[in-house]
Every structure is written in structure tokens, then in C-alpha cells.
N, C-alpha and C positions, 0 to 999 in steps of 0.2 A: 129425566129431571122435569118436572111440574113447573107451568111459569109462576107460582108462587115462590117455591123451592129458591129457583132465579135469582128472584126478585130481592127473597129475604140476602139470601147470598152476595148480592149485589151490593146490596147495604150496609152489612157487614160487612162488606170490604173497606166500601168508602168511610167508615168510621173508624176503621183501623186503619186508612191512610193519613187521615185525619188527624186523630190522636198521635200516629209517627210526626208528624210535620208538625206538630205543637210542642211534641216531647223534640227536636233536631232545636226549635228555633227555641225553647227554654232554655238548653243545654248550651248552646254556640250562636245561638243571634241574640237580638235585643232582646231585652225583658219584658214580656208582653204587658207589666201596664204600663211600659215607655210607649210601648206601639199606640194604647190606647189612648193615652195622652194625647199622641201626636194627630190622632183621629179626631179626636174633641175638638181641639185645636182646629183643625182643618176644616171640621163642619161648622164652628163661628168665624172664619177665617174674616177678614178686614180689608181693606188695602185706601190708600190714599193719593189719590191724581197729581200730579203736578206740568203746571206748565209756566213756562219766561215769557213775562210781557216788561216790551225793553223800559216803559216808562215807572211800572210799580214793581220791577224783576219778579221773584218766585212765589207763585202764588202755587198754596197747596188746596185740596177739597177736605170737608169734612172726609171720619171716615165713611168708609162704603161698601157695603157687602162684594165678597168677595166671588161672583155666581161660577166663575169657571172653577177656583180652586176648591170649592164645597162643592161644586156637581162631582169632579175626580176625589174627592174622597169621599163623596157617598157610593162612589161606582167599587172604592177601593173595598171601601167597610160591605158593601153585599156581597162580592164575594169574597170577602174572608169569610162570612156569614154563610157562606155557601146560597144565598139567598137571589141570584141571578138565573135567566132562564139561558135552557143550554143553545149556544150558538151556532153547534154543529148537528146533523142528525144522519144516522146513518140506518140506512134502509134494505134489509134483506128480503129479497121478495124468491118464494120459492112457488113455479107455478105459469100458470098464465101472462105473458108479456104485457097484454091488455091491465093487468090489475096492477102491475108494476108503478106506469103511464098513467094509470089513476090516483098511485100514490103519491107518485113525484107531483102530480097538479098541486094535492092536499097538500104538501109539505110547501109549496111554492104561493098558495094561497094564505096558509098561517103566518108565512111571512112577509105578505104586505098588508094582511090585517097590524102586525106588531106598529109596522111603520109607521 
């Protein structure tokens, strides 16, 4: 097998796992434009401060973006988007120990560049 062959292989898989887990959650989970809803929702999310001062009691804030719960549903909504980069990497090195050692650097460098 050709690494194109692979490759094409590969992606074709992931689109027919894809499609399975959209055709499971139509069937038996929520209704995907609930989900999307709930996404919209999420990425204008709101929220409102409150705190008790004893002489004027409950004082609330205007509202206020919401940064924590729009940053988790932007992280939510890429990957369902499949749109996030992979977090694991798995490295098969056949050969020279020395090119191994040079891989793992690379692999350990891409990952404080991300940082």
C-alpha cells in the first residue's frame, strides 16, 4: 500500500465514522438543530454579577459577556467541526535510534511553538 492509498483510506474511514455518529445521534440523541441552538446560544452567552451591600442590599451588573462559557462552546463547536488540531501523536520510527531522538525533539518543539 502507497502512502496516498493510506491516506485516501484514512479518510474515508473518518467520514464513515462521521456519518455513523450523526446517523446514531439523529436516530436516538437530540435533534441536531436542538444542538445547534444550544451552540448559538452558547457563543452569545450572557451573564449577570450580583453582589449584597448591607446598606443598598442587591445590587446586580449590567449584562456581560460571558468569556468562559463562549470559549467552551467554541472549543465544543470545533470539534464537532472536526476543526481542532490532534492532541496526541504517535510516532513509528523504523531504523536508526538517533532519527527516532530527532523526531521526538520535533514533536516536543511543535509543541511549545502551539503554547
Amino acid at each position: 500500500m502507497n502512502k496516498d492509498s493510506g491516506k485516501e483510506i484514512g479518510l474515508q474511514a473518518a467520514k464513515e465514522v462521521r456519518d455513523e455518529v450523526i446517523k446514531i445521534l439523529t436516530d436516538k440523541g437530540p435533534a441536531f438543530d436542538k444542538v445547534l441552538l444550544r451552540l448559538r446560544q452558547g457563543l452569545n452567552a450572557k451573564e449577570i454579577k450580583a453582589h449584597y451591600d448591607k446598606d443598598e442590599g442587591w445590587q446586580y451588573s449590567k449584562p456581560l459577556i460571558a468569556h468562559n462559557i463562549r470559549l467552551r462552546t467554541t472549543q465544543v463547536a470545533l470539534n464537532l467541526y472536526d476543526a481542532m488540531p490532534s492532541e496526541k501523536h504517535d510516532v513509528t520510527v523504523r531504523g536508526n535510534p538517533m532519527q527516532a531522538m530527532a523526531q521526538a525533539k520535533l514533536i516536543e518543539k511543535r509543541k511549545k511553538t502551539k503554547e
